[in-house]
N, CA, C and O of each residue as an XYZ file, in Angstrom:
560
protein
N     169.700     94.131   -141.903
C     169.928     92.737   -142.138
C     169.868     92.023   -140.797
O     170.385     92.439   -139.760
N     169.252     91.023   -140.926
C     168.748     90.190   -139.579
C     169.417     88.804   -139.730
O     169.115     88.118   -140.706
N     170.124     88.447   -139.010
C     170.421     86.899   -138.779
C     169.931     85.666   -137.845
O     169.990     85.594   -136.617
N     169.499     84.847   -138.645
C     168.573     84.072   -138.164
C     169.575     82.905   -137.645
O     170.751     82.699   -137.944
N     168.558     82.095   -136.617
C     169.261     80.960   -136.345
C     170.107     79.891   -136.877
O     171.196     79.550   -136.415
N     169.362     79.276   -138.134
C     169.809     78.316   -139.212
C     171.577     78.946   -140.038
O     172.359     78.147   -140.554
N     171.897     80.795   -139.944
C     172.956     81.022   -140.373
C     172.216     81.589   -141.818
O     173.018     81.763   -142.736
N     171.045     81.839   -142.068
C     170.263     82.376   -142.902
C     170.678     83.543   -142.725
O     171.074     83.913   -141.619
N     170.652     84.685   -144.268
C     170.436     86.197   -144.030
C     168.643     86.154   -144.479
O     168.006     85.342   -145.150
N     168.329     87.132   -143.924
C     166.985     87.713   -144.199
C     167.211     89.135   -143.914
O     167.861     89.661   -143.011
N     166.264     89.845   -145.264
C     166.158     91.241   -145.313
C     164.571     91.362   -145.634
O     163.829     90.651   -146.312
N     164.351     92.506   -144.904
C     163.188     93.031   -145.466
C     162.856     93.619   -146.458
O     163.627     94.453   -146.935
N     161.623     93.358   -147.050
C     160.350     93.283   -148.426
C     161.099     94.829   -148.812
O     161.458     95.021   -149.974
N     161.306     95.913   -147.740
C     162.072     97.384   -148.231
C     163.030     97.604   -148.210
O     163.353     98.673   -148.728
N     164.102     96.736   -147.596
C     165.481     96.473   -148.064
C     165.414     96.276   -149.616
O     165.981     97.023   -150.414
N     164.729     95.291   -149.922
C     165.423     94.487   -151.162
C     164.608     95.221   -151.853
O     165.149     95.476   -152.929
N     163.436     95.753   -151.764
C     162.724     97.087   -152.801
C     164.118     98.237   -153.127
O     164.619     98.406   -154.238
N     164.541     98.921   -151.860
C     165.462     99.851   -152.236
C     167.077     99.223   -152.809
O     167.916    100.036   -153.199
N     167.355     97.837   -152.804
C     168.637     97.605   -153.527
C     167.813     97.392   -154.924
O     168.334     97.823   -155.953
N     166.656     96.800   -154.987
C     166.829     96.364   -156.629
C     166.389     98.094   -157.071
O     166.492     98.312   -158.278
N     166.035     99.006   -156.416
C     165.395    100.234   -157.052
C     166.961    100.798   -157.633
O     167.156    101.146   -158.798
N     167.997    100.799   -156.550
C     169.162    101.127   -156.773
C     170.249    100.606   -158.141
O     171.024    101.319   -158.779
N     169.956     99.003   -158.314
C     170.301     98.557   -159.127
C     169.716     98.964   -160.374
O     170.476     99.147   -161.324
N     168.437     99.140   -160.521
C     167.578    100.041   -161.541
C     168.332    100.901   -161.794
O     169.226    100.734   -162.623
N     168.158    102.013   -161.152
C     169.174    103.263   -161.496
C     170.065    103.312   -161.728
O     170.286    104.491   -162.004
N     171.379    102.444   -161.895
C     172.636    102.213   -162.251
C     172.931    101.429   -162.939
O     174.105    101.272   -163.273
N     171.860    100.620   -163.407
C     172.017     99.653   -164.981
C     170.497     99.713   -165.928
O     170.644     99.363   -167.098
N     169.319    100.053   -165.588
C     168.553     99.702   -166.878
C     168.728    101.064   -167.852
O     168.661    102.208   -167.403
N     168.908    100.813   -168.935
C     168.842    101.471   -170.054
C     167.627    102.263   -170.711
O     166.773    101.797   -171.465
N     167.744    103.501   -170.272
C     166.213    104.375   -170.660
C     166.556    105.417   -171.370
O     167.421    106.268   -171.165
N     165.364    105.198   -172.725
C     165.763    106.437   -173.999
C     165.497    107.823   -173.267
O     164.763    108.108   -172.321
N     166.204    108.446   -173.909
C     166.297    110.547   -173.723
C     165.521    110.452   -174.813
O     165.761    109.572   -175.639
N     164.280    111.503   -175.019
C     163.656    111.678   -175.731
C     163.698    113.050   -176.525
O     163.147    113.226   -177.611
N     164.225    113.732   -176.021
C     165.078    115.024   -176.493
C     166.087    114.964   -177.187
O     166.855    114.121   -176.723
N     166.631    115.646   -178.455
C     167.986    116.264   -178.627
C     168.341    114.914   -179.222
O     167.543    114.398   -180.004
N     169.588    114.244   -178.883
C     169.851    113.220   -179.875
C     169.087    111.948   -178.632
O     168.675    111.958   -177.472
N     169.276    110.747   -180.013
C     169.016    109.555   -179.500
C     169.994    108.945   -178.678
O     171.144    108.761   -179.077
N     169.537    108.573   -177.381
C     170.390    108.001   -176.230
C     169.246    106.312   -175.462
O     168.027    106.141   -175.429
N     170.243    105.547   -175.054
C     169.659    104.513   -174.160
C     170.643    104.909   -172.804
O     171.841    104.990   -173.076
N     170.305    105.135   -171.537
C     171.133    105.565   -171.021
C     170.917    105.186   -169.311
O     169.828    105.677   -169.014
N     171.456    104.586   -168.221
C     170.525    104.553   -166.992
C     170.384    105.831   -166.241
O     171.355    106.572   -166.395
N     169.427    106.299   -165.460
C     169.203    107.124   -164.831
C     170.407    107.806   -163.870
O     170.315    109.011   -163.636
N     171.085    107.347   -163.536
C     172.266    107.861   -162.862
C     172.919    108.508   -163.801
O     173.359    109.623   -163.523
N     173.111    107.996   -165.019
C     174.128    109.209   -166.132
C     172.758    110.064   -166.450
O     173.184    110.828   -167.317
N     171.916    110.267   -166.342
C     171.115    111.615   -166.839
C     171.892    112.529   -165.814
O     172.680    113.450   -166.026
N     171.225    111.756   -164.135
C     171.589    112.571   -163.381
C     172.931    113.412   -162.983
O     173.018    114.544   -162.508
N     174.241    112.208   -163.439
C     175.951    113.269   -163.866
C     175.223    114.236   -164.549
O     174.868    115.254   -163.954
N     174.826    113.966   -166.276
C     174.953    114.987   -167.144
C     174.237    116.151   -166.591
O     174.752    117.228   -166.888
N     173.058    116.207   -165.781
C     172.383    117.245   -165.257
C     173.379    117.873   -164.350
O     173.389    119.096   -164.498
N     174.420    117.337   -163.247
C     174.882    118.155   -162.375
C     176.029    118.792   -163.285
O     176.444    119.916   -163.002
N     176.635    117.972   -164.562
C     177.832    118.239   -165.246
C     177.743    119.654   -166.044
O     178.616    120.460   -166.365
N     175.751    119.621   -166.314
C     175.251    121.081   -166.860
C     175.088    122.394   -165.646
O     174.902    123.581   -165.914
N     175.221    121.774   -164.243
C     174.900    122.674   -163.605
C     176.227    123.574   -163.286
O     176.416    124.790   -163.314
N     177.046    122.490   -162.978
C     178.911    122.748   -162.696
C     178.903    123.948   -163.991
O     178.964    125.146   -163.713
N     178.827    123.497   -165.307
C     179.023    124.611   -166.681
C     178.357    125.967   -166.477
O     178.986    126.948   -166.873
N     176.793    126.206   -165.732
C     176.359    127.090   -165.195
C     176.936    127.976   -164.831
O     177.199    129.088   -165.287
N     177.242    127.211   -163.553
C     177.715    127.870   -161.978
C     179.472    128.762   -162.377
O     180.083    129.523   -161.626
N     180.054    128.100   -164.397
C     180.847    128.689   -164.316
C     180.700    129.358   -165.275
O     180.702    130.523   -164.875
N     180.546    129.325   -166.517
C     179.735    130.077   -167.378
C     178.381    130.816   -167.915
O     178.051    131.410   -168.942
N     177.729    130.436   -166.581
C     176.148    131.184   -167.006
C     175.453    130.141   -167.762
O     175.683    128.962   -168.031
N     174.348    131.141   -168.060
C     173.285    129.734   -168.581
C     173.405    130.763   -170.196
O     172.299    131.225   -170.472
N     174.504    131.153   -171.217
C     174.409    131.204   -172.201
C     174.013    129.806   -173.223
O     174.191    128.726   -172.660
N     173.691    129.769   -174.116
C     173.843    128.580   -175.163
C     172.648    127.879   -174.734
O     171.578    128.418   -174.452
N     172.872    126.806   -174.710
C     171.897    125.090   -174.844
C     172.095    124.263   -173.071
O     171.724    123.177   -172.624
N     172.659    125.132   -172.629
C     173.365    124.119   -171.284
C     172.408    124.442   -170.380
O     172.237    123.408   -169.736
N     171.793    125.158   -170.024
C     170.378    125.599   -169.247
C     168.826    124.227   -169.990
O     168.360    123.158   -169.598
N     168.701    124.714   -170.608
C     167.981    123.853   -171.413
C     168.026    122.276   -171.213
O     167.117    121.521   -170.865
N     169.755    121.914   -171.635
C     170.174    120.458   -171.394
C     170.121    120.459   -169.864
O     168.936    120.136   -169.939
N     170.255    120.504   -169.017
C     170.509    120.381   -167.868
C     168.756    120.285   -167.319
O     168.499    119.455   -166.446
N     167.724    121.085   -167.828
C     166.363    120.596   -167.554
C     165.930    119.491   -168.304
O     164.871    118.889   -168.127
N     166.837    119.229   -169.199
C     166.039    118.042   -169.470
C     166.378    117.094   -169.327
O     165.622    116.126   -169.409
N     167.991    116.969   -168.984
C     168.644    115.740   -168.311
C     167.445    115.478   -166.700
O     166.396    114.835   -166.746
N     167.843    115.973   -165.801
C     166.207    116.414   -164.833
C     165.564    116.367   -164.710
O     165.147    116.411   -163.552
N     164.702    116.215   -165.837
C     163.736    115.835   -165.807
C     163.492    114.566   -166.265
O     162.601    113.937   -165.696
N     164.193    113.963   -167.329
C     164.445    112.312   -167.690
C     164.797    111.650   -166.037
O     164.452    110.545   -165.621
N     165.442    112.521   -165.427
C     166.099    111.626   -164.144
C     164.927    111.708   -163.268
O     164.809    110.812   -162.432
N     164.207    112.459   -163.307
C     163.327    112.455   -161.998
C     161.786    111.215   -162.811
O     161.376    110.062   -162.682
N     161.616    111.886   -163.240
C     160.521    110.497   -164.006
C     160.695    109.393   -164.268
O     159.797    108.551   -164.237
N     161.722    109.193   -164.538
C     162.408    107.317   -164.874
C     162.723    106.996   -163.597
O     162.596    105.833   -163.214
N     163.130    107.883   -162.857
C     163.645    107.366   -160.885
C     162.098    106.732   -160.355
O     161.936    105.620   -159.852
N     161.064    107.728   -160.609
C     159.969    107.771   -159.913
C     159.222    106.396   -160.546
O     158.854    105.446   -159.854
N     159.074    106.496   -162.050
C     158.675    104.989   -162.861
C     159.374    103.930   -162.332
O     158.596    102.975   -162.329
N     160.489    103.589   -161.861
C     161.440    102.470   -161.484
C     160.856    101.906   -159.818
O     160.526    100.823   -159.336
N     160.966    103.391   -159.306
C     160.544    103.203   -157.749
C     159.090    102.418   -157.680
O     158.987    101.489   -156.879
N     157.965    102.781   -158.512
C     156.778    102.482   -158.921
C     157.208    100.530   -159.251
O     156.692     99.521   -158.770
N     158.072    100.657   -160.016
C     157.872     99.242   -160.486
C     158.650     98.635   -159.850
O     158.731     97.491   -160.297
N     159.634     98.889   -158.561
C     160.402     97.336   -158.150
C     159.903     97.438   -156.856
O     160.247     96.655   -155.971
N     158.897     98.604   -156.636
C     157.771     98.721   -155.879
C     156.180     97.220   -155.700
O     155.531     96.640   -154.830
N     156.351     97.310   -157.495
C     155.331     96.798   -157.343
C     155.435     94.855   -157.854
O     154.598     94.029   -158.218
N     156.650     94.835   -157.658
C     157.534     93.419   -158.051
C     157.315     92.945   -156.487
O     156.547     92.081   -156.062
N     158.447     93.982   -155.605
C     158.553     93.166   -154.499
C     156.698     92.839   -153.715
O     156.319     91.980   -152.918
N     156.148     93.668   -154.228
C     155.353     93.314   -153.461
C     154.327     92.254   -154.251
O     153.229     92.090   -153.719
N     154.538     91.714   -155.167
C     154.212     90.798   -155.805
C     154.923     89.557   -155.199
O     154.228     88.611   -154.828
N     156.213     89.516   -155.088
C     157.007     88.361   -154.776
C     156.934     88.305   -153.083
O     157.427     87.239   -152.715
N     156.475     89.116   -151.954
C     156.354     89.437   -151.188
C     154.757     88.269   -150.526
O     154.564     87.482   -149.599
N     154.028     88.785   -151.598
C     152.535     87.970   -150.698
C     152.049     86.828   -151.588
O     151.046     86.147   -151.373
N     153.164     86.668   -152.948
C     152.827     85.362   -153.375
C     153.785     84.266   -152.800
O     153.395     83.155   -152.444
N     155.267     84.759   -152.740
C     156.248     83.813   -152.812
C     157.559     84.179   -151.651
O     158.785     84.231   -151.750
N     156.602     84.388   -150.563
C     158.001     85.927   -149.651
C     159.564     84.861   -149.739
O     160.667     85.293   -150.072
N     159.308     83.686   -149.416
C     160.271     83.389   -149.430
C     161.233     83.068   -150.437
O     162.370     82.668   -150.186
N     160.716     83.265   -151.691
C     161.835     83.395   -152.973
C     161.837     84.980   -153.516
O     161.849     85.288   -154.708
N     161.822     85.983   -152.321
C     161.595     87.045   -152.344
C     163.844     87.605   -152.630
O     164.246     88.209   -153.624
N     164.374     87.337   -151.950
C     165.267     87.216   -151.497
C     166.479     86.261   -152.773
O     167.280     86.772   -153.554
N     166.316     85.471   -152.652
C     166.887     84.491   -154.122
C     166.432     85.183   -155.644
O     167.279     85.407   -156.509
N     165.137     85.449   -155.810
C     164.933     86.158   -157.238
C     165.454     87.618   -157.108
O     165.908     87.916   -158.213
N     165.617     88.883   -156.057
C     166.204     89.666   -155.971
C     167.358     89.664   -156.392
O     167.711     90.369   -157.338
N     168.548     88.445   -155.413
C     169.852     88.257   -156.132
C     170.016     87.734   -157.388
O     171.081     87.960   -157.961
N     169.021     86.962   -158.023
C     169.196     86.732   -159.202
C     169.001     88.058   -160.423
O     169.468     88.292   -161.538
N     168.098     88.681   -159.542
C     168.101     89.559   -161.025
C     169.128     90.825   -160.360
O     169.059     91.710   -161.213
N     169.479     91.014   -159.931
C     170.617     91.828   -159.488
C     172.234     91.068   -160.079
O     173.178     91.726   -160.514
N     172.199     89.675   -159.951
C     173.418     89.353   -160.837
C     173.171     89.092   -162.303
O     174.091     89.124   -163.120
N     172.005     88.852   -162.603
C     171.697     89.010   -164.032
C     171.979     90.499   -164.966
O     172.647     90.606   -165.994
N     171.155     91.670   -164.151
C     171.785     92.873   -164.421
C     172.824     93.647   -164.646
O     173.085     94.353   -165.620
N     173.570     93.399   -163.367
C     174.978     93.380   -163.801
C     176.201     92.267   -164.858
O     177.215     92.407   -165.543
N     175.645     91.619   -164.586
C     176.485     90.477   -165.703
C     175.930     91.577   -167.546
O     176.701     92.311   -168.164
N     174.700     91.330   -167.859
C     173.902     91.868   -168.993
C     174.805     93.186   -169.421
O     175.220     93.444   -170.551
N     174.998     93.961   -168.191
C     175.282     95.176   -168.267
C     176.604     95.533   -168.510
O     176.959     96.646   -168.900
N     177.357     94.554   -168.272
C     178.984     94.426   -168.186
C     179.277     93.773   -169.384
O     180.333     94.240   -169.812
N     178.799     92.843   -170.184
C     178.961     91.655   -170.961
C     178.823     92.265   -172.488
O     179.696     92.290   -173.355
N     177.145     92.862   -172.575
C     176.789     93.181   -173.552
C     176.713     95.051   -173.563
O     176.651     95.765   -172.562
N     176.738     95.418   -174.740
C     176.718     96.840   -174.667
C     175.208     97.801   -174.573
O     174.997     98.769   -175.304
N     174.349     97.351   -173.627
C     173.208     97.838   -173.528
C     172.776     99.150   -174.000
O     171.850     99.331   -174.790
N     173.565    100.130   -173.421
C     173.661    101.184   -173.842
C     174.027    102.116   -174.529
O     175.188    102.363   -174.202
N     173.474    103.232   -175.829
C     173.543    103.817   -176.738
C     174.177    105.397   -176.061
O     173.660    105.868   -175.048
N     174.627    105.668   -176.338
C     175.048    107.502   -175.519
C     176.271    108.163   -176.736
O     177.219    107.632   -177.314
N     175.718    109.502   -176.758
C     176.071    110.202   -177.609
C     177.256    110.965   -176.342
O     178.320    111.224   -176.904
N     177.266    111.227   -175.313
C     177.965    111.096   -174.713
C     179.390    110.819   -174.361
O     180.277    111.649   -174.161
N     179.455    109.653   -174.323
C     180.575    108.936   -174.318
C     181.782    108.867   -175.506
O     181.519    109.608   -176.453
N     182.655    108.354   -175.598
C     183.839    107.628   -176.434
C     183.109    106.794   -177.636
O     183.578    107.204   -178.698
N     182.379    106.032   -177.803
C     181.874    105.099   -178.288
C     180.302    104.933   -178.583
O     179.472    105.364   -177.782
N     180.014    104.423   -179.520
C     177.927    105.232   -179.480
C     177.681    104.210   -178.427
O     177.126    104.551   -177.383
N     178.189    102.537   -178.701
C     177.737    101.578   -177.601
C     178.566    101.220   -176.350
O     179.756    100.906   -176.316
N     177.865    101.309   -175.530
C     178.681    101.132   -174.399
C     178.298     99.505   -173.365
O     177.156     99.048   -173.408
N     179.095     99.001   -172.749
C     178.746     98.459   -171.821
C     178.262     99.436   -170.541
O     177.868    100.603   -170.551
N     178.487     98.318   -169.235
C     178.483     99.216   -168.036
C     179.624    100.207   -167.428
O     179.529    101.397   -167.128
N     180.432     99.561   -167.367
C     181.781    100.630   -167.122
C     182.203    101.798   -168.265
O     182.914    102.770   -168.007
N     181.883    101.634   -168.983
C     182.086    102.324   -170.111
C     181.235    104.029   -170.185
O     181.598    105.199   -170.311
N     180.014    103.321   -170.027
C     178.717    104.521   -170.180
C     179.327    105.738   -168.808
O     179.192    106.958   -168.713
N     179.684    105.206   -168.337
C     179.815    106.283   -166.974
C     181.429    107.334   -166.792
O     181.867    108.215   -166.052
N     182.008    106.265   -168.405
C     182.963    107.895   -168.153
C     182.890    108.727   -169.055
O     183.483    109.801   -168.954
């Protein structure tokens, strides 16, 4: 983060690529296509994958937990890589059309996300307490 004369913040085109990629991963809602029906963000694949590995490391890979744990893993690594691809290809859209509302539409859709995500119950998880979840919710 750079501070400019006027009392402006300015970040760079890969700053604000890697916060909105981050914000991706911790709020958009992406189906599991395996096993039951889930809407879920990439960060809870990635718990449930380490939560299958922890069960491993103490019970072996008897049952379904070997299995679940590759495919939590593999949902996490492809939806990470699709996300990176696309706020990849945003910023650099907002970058050489509009650099300077590069920065303002970032925070906007970063408080839009989280508001969406907190407000309404985006997410479906078989998982959890509840089939619908908000944001705080999905993650325990």
């Amino acid at each position: 983060m750079e501070f400019q004369r006027a009392g402006k913040v300015s970040l760079s085109s890969a700053t604000v690529r890697r916060l909105l990629f981050l914000a991706a991963i911790l709020l958009v809602p992406l189906p599991l296509f395996v096993m039951v029906p889930a809407l879920v963000p990439v960060a809870r694949f990635f718990e449930l994958a380490v939560i299958c590995w922890i069960t491993i490391a103490i019970e072996g890979t008897a049952g379904v937990v070997g299995l679940l744990s590759i495919v939590m893993l593999a949902h996490a690594l492809v939806y990470a890589t699709l996300l990176w691809i696309v706020t990849g290809i945003l910023v650099r859209l907002f970058d050489s059309y509009a650099p300077r509302l590069l920065l303002p539409v970032a925070a906007m859709l970063l408080l839009a996300g989280i508001l969406v995500a907190t407000i309404s119950e985006p997410y479906a998880t078989p998982f959890a307490d509840t089939a619908r979840a908000g944001f705080p919710e999905v993650y325990r």
